[in-house]
C-alpha positions as CSV (number, residue, x, y, z in Angstrom):
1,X,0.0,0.0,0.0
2,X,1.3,3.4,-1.0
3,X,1.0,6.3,1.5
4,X,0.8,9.5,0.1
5,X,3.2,11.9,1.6
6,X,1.9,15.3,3.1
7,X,3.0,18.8,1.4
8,X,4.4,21.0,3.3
9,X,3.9,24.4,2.1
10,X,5.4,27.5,3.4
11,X,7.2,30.6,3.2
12,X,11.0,31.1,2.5
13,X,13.4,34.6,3.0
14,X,14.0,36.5,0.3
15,X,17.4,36.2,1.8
16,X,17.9,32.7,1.3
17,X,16.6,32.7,-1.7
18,X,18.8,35.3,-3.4
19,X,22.1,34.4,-1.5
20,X,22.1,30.6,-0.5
21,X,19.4,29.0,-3.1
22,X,21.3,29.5,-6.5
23,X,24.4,28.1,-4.5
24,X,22.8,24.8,-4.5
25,X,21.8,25.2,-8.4
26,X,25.7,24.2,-10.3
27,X,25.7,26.2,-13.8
28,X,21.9,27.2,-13.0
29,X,22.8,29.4,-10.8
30,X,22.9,32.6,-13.4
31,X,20.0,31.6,-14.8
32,X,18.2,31.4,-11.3
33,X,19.8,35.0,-10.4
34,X,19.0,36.6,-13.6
35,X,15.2,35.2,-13.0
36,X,14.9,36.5,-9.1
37,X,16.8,40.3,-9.5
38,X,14.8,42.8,-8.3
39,X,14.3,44.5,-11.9
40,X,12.9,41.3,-13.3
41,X,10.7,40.5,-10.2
42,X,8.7,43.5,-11.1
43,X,8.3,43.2,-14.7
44,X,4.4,42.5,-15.5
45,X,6.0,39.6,-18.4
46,X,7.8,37.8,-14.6
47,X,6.4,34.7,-14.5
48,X,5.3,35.6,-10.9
49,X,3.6,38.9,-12.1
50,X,0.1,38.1,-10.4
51,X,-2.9,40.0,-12.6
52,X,-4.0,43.4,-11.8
53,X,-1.0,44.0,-9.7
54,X,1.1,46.7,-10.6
55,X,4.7,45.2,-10.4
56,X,6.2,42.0,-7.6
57,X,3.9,41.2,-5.0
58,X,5.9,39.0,-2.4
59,X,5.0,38.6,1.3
60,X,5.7,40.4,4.3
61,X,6.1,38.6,7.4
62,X,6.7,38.4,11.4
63,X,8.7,36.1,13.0
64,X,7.9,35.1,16.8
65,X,10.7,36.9,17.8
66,X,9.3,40.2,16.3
67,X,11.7,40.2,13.2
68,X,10.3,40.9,10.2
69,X,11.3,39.3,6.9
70,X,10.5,39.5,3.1
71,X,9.4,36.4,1.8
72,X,8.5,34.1,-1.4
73,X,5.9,31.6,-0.9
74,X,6.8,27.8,-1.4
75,X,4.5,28.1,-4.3
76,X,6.1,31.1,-5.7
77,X,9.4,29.0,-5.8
78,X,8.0,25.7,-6.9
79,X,6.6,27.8,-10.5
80,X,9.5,29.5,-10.2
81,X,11.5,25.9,-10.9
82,X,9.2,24.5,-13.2
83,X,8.9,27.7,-15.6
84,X,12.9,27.9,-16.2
85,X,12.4,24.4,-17.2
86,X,9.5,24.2,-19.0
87,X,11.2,27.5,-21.0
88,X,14.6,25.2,-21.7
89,X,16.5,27.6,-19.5
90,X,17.8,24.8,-17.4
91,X,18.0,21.0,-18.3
92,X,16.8,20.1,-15.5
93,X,14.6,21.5,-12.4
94,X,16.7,23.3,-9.7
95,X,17.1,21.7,-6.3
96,X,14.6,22.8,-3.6
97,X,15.8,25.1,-1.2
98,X,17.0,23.3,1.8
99,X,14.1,22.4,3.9
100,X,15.6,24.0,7.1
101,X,14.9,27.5,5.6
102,X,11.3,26.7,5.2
103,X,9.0,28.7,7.3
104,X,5.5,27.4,8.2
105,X,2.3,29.2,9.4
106,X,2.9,28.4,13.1
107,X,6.7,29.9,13.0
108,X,4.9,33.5,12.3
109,X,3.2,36.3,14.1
110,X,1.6,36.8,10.8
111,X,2.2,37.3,7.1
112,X,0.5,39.1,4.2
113,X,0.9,40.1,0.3
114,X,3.1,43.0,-0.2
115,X,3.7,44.5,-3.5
116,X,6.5,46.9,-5.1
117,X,6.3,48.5,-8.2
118,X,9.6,49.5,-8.7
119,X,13.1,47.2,-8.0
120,X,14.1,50.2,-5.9
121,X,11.3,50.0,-3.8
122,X,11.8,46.1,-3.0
123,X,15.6,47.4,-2.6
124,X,14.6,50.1,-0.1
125,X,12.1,47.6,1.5
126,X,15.1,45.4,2.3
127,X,17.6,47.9,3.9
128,X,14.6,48.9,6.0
129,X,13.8,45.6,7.2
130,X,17.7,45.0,7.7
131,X,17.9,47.9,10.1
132,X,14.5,47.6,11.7
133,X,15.8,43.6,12.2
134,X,19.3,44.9,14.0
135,X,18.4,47.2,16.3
136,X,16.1,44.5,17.5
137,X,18.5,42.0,17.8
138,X,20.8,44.4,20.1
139,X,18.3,43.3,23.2
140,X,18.8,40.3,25.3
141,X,15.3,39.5,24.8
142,X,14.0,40.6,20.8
143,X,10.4,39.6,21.6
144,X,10.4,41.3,24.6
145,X,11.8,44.2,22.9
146,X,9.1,44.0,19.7
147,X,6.2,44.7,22.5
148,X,7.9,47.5,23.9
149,X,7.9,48.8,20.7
150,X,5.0,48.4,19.6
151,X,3.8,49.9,23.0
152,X,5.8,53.1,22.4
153,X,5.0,53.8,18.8
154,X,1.3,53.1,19.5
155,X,1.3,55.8,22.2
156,X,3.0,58.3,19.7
157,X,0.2,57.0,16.8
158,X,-2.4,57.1,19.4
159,X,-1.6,60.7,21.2
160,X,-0.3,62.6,17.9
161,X,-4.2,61.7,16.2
162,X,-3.0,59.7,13.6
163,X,-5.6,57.9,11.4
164,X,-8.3,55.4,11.8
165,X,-8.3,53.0,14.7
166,X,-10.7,49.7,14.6
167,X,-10.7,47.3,16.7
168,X,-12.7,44.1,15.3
169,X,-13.4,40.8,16.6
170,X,-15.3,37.8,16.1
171,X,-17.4,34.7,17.2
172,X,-17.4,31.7,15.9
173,X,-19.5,28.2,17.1
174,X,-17.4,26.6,19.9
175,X,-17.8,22.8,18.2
176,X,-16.8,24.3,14.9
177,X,-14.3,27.6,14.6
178,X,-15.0,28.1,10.8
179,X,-18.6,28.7,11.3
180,X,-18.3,32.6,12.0
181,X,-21.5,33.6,14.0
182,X,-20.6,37.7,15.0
183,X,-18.7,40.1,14.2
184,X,-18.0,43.4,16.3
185,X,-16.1,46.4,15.6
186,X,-15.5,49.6,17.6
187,X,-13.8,52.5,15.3
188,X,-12.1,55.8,16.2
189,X,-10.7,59.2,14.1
190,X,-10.2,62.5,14.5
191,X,-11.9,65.5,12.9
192,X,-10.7,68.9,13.9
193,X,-8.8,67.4,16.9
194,X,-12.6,65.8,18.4
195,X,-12.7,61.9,18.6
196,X,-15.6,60.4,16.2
197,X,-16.5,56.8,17.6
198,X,-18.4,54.3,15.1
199,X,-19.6,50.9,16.6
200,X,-21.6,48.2,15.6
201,X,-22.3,44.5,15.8
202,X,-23.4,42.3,13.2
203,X,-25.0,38.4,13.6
204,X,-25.1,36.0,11.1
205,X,-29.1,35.4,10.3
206,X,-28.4,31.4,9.3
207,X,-26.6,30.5,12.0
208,X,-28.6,32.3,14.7
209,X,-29.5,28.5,16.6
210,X,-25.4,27.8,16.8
211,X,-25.4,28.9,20.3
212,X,-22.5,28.6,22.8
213,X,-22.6,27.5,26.0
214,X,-20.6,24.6,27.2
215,X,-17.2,26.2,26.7
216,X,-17.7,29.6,26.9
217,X,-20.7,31.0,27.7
218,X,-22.6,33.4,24.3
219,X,-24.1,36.6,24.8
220,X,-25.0,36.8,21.3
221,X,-28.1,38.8,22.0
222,X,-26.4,41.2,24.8
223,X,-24.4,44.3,22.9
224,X,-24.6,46.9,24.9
225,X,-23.4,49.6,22.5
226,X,-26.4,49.6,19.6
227,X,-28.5,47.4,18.1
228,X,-27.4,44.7,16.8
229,X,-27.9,44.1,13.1
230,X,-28.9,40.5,11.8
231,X,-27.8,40.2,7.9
232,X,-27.3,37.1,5.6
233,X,-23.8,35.4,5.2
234,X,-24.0,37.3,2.2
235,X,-24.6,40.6,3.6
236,X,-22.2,40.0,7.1
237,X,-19.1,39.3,4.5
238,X,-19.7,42.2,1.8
239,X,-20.5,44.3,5.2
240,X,-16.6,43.6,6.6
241,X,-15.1,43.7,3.5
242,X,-16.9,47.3,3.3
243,X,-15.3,48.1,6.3
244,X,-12.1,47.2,5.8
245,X,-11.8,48.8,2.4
246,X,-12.8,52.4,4.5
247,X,-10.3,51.8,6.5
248,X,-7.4,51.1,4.0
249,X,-8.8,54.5,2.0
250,X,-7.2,56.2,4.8
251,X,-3.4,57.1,4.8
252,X,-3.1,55.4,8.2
253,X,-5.4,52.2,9.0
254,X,-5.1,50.4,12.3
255,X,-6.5,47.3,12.6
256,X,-6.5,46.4,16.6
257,X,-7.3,43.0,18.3
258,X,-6.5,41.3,21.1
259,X,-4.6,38.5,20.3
260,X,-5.0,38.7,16.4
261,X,-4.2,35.1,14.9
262,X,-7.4,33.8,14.7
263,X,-9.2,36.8,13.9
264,X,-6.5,37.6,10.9
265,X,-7.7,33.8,9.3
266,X,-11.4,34.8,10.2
267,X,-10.9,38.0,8.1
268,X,-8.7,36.2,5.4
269,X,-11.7,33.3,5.4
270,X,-14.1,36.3,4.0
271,X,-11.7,37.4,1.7
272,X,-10.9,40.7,3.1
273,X,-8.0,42.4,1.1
274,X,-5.3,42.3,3.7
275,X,-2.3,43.0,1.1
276,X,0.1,44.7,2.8
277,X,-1.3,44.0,6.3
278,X,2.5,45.2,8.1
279,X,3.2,44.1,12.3
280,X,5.6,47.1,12.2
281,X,4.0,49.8,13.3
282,X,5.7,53.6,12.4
283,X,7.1,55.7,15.2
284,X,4.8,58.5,14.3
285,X,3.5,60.2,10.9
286,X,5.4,59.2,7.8
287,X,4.6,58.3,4.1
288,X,4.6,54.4,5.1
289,X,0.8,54.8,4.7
290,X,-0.9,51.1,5.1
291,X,-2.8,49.3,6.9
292,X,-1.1,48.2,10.8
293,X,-1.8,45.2,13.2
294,X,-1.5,46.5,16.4
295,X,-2.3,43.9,19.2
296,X,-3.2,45.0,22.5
297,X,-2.3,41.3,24.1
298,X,1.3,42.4,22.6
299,X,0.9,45.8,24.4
300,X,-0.3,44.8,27.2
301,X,2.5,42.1,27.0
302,X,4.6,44.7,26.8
303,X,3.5,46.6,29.6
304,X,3.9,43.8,32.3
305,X,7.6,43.0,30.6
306,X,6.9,39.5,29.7
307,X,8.4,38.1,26.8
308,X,5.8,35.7,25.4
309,X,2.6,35.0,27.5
310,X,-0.7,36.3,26.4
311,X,-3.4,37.2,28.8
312,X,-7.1,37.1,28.0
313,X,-8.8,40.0,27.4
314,X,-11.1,40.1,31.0
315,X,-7.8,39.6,32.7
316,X,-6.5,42.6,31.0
317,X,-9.1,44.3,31.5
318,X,-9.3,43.5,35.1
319,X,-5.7,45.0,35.7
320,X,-5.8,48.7,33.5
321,X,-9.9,48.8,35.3
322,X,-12.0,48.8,32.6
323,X,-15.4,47.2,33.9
324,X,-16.9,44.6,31.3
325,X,-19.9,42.8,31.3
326,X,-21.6,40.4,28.9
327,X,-18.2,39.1,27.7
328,X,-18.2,36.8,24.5
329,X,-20.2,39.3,22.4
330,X,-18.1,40.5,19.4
331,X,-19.4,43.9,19.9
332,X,-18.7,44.1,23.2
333,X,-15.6,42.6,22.5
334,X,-14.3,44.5,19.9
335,X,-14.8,48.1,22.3
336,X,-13.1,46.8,25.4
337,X,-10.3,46.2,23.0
338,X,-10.3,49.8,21.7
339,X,-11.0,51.0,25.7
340,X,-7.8,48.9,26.8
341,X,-5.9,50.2,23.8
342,X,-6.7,53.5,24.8
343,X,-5.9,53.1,28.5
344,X,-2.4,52.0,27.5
345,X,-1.8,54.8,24.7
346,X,-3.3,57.7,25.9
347,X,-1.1,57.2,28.9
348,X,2.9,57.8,30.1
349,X,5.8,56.3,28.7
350,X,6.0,52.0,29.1
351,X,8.1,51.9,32.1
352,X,6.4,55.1,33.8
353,X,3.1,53.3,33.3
354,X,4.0,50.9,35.1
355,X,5.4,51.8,37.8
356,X,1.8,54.1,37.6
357,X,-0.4,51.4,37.7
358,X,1.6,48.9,40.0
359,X,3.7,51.0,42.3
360,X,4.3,48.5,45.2
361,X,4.7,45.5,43.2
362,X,7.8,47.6,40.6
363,X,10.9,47.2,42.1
364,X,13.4,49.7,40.9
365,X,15.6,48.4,38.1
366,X,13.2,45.3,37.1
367,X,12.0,44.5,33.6
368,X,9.1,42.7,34.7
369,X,6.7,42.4,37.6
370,X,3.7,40.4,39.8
371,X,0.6,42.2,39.1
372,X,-1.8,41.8,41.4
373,X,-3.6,38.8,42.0
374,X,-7.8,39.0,41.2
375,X,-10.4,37.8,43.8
376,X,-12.6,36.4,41.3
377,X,-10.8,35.2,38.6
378,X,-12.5,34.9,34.8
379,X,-13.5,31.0,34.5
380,X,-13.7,31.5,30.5
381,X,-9.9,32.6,30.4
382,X,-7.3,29.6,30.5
383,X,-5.1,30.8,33.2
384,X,-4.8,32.2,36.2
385,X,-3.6,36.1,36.0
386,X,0.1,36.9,36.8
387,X,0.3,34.7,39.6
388,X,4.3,34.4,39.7
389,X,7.3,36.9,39.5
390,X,8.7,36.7,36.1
């Protein structure tokens, strides 16, 4: 009996594609070269050239650590081999890259299409990631140092006014995730220096008997912010992607969640134009106009120094005191996002912050600290809040 073998698909660095990968390749190593230089990637006769994009469109994408990296797709390189074959410009197909260099979904914070028109932009692109990359890698603790970050330049986004700000979540059926039930979204700007607030909550007419409550406990019918609107599937995606396409008009978007993994594939699963979704966020005003993640389980991350753990969002709630109620309602969910994500940028630098918020439990000189521990603590969040010293 034959067992098919799985494909592994991924994502590889522009890096080591353009330095290692042709090393591997003998006297198709030109060839290779010739085909990946950053004049040819953009030409609209590239093999790669994707329709109705204007030049290369690669990938963008955030490691774990916080680094961010230029990549190809796996499928990107796999036509890449076949084409220079199938157009007799090598005799045979090229060597894969070495698996080791493959990166897969669960090594990244997050990855999304991003196009250059030019060979000088995907050249500037590069030197920018390159510096970005090494002064993160002068910490003793890059992830660490990405929150922090991402904590300070949010303040500065946050406090100077700049652009839109929505914070979005949703709710799926606990017995199966890809049946999306809600969507929430809370959204801020600025006109004339006076904050405009848009909210809203949508549910998903066929699915309105997919209740939860053996997991987590639904308050589908408990937005405390509007009325709730009940649409078709049809309606709930064209809706979203409505939304989304406001928010890239703008020369600053900012898409905010709290803890944003699933939510990105929710968005990705209604076909929501995410090209050039970036995880780096500006330190302020500049012509990198886009669309940002900004992740307010990284910034509150951040805040408490630690490195890695993510905290629910009543727990961090709970600890900046924000009262919530009716928990589990995308709506609801989606504005005590935005209220925690202003509580944290609308306030003092990270470290003054907290030593603000926690005075007794910041000892001079420490990176991280005990928060305090909750007398009634969430039973829908997985762990217990910040019960040890880090």
């Amino acid at each position: 009996m034959v067992v098919a073998s799985k494909i592994v698909t991924g994502y590889y660095r522009y890096t080591d594609i353009w330095f290692d990968w042709p090393k591997t390749c003998g006297e198709d190593a030109e060839v290779l070269k010739a085909a990946l230089a950053h004049d040819s990637l953009v030409a609209s006769e590239h093999p790669l050239h994707v329709d109705g994009v204007d030049g290369a469109q690669l990938y963008l994408g955030t490691l774990k650590d916080g680094e961010s990296r230029l990549l190809f797709s796996s499928k990107q390189i796999d036509y890449v081999r076949y084409w220079l074959n199938a157009m007799g410009l090598t005799k045979n197909l090229v060597p894969l890259p070495y698996s080791d260099c493959l990166l897969r979904d669960q090594d990244l914070r997050g990855v999304s299409p991003q196009t250059f028109k030019t060979g000088g932009d995907l050249k500037f692109a590069l030197k920018k990631l390159d510096k970005i990359n090494k002064r993160l890698h002068k910490s003793n603790d890059p992830p660490l140092t990405f929150r922090r970050s991402c904590f300070e330049n949010s303040r500065s986004l946050w406090q100077g006014k700049v652009g839109f700000w929505c914070a979005v979540d949703f709710e799926s059926w606990e017995r199966d995730h890809t049946l999306i039930t809600e969507f929430g979204w809370s959204m801020v700007h600025w006109e004339g220096g006076d904050e405009i607030v848009e909210e809203g909550h949508l549910i998903v007419a066929e699915y309105k008997t997919y209740t939860n409550s053996v997991f987590v406990k639904g308050n589908r019918e408990n937005y405390k912010w509007g009325q709730s609107e009940i649409v078709t599937k049809k309606q709930f995606k064209e809706k979203i992607q409505n939304l989304l396409a406001r928010l890239r008009q703008n020369s600053h978007g900012f898409l905010v969640f709290h803890d944003s993994s699933q939510d990105i594939k929710d968005l990705k699963s209604l076909q929501v134009d995410l090209s050039g979704l970036s995880y780096t966020l500006p330190s302020g005003p500049s012509p990198d106009n886009g669309l940002f993640v900004v992740d307010t389980a990284e910034l509150f991350g951040g805040l408490l120094g630690e490195s890695n753990r993510i905290y629910g969002l009543e727990q961090m709630c709970n600890q900046l005191q924000i009262p919530t109620s009716f928990l589990h309602n995308a709506g609801n969910d989606a504005h005590y996002t935005l209220e925690a994500l202003k509580a944290m940028a609308s306030g003092n630098s990270i470290d003054l912050q907290r030593q603000d918020r926690w005075p007794t439990q910041n000892q001079a000189g420490a990176v991280t600290l005990k928060a305090p521990e909750e007398e009634d603590s969430d039973a829908s969040d997985e762990e217990g809040i910040m019960n040890a010293l880090i």
